[in-house]
C-alpha positions in Angstrom: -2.6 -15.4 45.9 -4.1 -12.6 43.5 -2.6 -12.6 40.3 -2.5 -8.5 38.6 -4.3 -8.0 35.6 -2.3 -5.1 35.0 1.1 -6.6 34.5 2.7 -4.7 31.5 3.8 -7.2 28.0 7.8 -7.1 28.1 9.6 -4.5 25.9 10.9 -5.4 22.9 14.7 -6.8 22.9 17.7 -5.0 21.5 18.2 -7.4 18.9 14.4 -7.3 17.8 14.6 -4.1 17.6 18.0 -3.5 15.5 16.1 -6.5 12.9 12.9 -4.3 12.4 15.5 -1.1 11.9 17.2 -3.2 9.3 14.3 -4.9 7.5 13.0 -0.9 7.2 16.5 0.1 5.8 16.2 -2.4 3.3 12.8 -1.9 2.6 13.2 1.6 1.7 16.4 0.7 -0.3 14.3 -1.8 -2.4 11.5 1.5 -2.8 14.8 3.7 -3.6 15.8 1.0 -6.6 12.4 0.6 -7.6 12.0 3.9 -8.0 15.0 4.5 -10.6 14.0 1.8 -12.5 10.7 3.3 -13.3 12.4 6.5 -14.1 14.9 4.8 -16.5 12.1 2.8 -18.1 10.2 6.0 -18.4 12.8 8.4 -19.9 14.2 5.1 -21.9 10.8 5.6 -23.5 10.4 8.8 -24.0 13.9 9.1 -26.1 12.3 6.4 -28.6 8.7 7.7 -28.1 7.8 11.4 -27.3 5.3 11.8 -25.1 5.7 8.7 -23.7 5.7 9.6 -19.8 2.8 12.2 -20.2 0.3 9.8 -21.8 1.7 7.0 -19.5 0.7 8.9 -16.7 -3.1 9.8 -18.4 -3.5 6.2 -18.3 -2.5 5.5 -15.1 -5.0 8.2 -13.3 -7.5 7.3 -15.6 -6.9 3.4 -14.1 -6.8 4.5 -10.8 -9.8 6.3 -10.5 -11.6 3.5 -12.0 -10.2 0.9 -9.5 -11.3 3.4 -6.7 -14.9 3.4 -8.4 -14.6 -0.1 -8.2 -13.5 -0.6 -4.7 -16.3 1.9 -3.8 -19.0 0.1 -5.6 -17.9 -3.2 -4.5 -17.6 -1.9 -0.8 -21.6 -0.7 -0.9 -24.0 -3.2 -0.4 -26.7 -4.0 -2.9 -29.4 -4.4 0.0 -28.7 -2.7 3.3 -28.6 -5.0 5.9 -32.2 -5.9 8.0 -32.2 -8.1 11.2 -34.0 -11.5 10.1 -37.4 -10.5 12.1 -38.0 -7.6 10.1 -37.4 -9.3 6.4 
């Protein structure tokens, strides 16, 4: 007897599929609440500091190109790598 190599992996079930439906409801919930939190923070902030949101947002591209810079230059290798016979 010859076993087929091209048997297809099962579909996912009902069930699994309603619980990954759910889990990405919830998950953009969470991202929804997360969201207004930052936004109350933010214009909390700005009522007790003007300018508050604008420099906070300076900062933050500022940080984020750095990190990028970072990831980059840690990404690159110092020496590019040789096979062993030609070192």
């Amino acid at each position: 007897m010859i076993k087929q190599d091209n048997q297809q992996a099962p579909k996912p079930s009902r069930l699994l599929q309603e619980q990954i439906t759910s889990l990405q409801r919830e998950d953009e919930t969470l991202y929804n609440i997360l969201a207004v939190d930052v936004w109350a923070l933010a214009k909390t902030m700005d009522e007790f500091q003007p300018g508050f949101w604008s420099a906070f947002m300076k900062n933050r591209e500022k940080a984020l190109k750095r990190f990028i810079a970072e990831a980059i230059k840690k990404n690159k290798s110092t020496e590019p790598k040789r096979p062993p016979f030609l070192s």
